[in-house]
Structure formats: structure tokens, C-alpha cells
C-alpha positions as CSV (number, residue, x, y, z in Angstrom):
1,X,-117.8,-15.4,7.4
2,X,-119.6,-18.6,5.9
3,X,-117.8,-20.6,3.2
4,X,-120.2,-19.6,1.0
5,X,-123.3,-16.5,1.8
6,X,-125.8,-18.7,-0.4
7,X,-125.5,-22.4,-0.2
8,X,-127.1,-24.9,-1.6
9,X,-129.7,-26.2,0.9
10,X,-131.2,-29.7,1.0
11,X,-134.3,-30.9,2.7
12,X,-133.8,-34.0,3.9
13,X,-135.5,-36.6,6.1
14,X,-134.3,-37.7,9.5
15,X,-135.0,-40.1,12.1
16,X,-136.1,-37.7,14.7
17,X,-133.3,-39.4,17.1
18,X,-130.4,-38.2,15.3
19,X,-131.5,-34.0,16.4
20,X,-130.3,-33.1,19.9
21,X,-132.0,-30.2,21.1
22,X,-130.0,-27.3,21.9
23,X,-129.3,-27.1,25.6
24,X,-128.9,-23.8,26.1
25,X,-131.9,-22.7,23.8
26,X,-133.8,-19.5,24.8
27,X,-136.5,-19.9,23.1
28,X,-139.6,-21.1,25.5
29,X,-142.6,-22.9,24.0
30,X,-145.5,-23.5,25.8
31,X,-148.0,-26.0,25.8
32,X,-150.3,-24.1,24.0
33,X,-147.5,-23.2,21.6
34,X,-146.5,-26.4,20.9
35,X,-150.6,-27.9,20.6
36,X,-150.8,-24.4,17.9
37,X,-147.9,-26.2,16.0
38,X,-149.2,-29.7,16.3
39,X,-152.4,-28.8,15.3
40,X,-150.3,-26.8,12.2
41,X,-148.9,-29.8,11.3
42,X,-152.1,-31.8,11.4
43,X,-153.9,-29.7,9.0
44,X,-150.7,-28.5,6.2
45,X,-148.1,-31.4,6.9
46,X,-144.2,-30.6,8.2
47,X,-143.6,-27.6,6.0
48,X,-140.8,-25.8,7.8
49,X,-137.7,-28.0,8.2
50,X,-135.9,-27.6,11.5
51,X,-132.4,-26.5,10.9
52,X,-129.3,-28.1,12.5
53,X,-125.6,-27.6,12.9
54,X,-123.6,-30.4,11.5
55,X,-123.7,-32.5,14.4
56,X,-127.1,-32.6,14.0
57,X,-127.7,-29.9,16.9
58,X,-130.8,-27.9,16.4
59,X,-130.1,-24.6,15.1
60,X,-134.2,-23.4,15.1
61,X,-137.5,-25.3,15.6
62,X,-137.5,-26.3,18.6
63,X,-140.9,-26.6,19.0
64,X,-141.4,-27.8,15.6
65,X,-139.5,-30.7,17.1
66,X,-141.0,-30.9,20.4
67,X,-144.5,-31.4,18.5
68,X,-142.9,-33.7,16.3
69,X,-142.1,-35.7,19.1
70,X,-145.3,-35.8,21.1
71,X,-147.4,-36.7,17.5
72,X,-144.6,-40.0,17.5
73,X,-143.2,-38.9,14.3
74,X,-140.4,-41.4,13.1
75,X,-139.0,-38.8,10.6
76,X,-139.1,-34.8,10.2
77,X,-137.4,-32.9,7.5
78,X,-134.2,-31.5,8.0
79,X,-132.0,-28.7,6.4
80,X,-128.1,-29.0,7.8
81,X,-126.4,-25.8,8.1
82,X,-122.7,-27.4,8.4
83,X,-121.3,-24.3,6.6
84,X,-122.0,-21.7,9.6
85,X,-119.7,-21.0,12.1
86,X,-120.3,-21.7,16.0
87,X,-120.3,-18.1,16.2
88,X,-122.9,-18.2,13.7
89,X,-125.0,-20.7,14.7
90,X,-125.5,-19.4,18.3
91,X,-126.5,-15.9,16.3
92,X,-129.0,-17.6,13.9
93,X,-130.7,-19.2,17.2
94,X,-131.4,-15.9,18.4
95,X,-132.5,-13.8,15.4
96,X,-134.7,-16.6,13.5
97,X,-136.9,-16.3,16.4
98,X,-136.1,-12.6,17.8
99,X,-136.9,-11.5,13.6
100,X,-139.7,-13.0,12.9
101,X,-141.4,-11.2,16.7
102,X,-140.4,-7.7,15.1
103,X,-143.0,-8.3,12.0
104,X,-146.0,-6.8,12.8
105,X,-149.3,-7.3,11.2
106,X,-151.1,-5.2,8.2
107,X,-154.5,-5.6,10.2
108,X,-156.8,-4.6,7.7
109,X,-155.5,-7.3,4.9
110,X,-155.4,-9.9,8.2
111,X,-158.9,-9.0,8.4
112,X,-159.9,-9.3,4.7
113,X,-158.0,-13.4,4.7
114,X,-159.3,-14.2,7.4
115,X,-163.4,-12.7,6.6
116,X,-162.5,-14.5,3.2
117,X,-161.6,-18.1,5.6
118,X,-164.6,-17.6,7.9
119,X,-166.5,-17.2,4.0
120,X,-165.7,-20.5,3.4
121,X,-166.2,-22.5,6.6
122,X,-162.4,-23.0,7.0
123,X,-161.1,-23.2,10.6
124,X,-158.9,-20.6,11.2
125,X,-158.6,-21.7,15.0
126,X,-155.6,-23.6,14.0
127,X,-153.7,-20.5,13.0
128,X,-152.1,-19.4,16.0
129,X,-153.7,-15.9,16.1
130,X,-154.1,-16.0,19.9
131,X,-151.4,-13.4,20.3
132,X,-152.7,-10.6,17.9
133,X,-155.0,-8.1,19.2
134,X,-158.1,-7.8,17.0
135,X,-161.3,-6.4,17.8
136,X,-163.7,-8.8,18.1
137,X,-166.4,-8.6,15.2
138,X,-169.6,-10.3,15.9
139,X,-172.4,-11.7,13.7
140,X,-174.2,-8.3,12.3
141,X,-177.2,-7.7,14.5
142,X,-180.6,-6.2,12.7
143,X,-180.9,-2.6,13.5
144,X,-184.0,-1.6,15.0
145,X,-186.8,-0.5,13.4
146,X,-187.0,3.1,12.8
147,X,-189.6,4.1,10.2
148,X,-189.1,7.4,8.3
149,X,-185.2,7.5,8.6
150,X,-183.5,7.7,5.4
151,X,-179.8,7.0,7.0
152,X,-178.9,3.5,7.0
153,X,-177.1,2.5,10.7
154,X,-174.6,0.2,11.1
155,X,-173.6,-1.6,14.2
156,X,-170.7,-2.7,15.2
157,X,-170.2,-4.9,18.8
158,X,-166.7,-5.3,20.1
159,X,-164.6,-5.2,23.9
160,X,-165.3,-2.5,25.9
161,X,-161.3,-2.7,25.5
162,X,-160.9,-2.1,22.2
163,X,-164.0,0.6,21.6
164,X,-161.7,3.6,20.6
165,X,-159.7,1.4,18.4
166,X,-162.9,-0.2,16.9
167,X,-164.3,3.8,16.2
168,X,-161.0,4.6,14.9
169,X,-160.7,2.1,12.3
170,X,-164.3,2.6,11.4
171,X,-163.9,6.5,11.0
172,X,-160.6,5.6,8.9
173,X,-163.0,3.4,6.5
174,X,-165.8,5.9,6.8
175,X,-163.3,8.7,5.6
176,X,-161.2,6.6,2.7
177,X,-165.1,6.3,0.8
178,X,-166.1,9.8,1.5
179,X,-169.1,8.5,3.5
180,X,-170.2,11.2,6.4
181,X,-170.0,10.3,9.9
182,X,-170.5,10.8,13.5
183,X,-168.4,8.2,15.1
């Protein structure tokens, strides 16, 4: 057990000389991983501090310090664990990354941020969403003309991949406002 369950932690900033990266890490982070993170840090600053052992060992953000590195930072914020065990430590490595995979993704609020981003002109590309399967909605197309109707059609384009998920999620939205439908 730790010294204490809920110590005090304190951000501090280190030359980015005195973290060792963990040599055993299994955590991999590809190029495209690592440009994702740069390209994080570009836009919001260094907002996650990596976390490291008291010898200064990197306990988690690896690739936070791996894009650190290529952008020639000097410094990069640190919190030091020194209360953990080796035990510990080794644990933490694996479940701050194997944790935060298990989250999964409410895709209808997901949608509603990021229809609210696209609103505004704000580029989401630097988000990291490569890895989330979303349909993909295009700019709304003008129906055809079809005079005397009195139905309103609504069209919707996405991957042929993802059709009976797109109809799904549109019958769901169809049936929540008791609107009719032949999907």
C-alpha cells in the first residue's frame, strides 16, 4: 500500500533530460500517434503532465514525451509519484493506458460537440478521432424536385459500411420524436 492513498501532487517543470523513458514500456506509439499529440500540444499547450517514479523514470506519457522531444521542448511539466511502490508503479503503467481504452464513446453527444465545432469553423482534425467509427455525414444534398408531395425527404449519404448502422440510428431518432418512418 502507498504511504498515503491521496497525496499531495505537484506539477512541476523539468528539463526534459532529467526523464528516462521506461525501458520495458508496452505501450507503442506510432508516428501518427505521436504527430496527433504534437499537434495537441500545438493547439492547447502541455496539459497532461507525464508522471515519473522518483528517479525520474516515466511512469505514463510516453508519447507525451516522445512529442515533447521532437517539438525541442527544453522543459515539460512533471508530477513525481515517489510514494508508489515498484510494484505499483509497474501496475499504474499498465492500467493508465489499458483504462482509459475501456471508455467507450456516447456517440450521439460526440456527434452533437463535434456538429457544434464544425458550427464554428474549429478544426477538429487535431483531435485524434481517427480511431472511432462514425458514419460519415456529408454536406445535406437538395432533394429532388417532386411537386405535389406533402412528405418532406431527408437524405442521408454515408459508407456503404456503415448503412445499417446509419438506418439504425436514424430510425432510433425518427422513433424518440414520434415522427413515422420507413427506414
Amino acid at each position: 500500500m502507498p504511504k498515503s492513498a491521496n497525496p499531495a501532487l505537484k506539477i512541476e517543470q523539468w528539463d526534459i533530460s532529467r526523464l528516462a523513458p521506461y525501458p520495458a514500456n508496452a505501450k507503442i506509439h506510432p508516428e501518427t500517434q505521436v504527430e496527433q499529440i504534437k499537434a495537441s500540444m500545438t493547439q492547447f499547450g502541455f496539459v497532461n503532465p507525464i508522471l515519473v517514479d522518483a528517479k525520474g523514470e516515466v511512469i505514463a506519457g510516453h508519447g507525451r514525451l516522445t512529442a515533447a522531444l521532437a517539438m525541442g521542448m527544453a522543459k515539460v511539466p512533471v508530477i513525481k509519484l515517489g510514494h508508489l511502490t515498484d510494484a505499483q508503479t509497474k501496475a499504474l503503467r499498465i492500467a493508465d493506458n489499458s483504462i482509459a481504452q475501456a471508455g467507450q464513446w456516447n456517440v450521439d453527444l460526440l456527434e452533437a460537440e463535434l456538429a457544434t465545432l464544425r458550427a464554428i469553423d474549429y478544426d477538429i482534425e487535431p483531435l485524434g478521432l481517427t480511431h472511432i467509427d462514425l458514419p460519415d455525414i456529408e454536406e445535406p444534398v437538395a432533394a429532388p424536385p417532386r411537386p405535389n408531395r406533402t412528405k418532406t425527404t431527408i437524405f442521408v449519404s454515408v459508407p456503404n459500411a456503415s448503412v445499417a448502422k446509419a438506418r439504425k440510428a436514424i430510425a432510433a431518432a425518427l422513433d424518440k420524436v414520434n415522427i413515422p418512418h420507413n427506414i
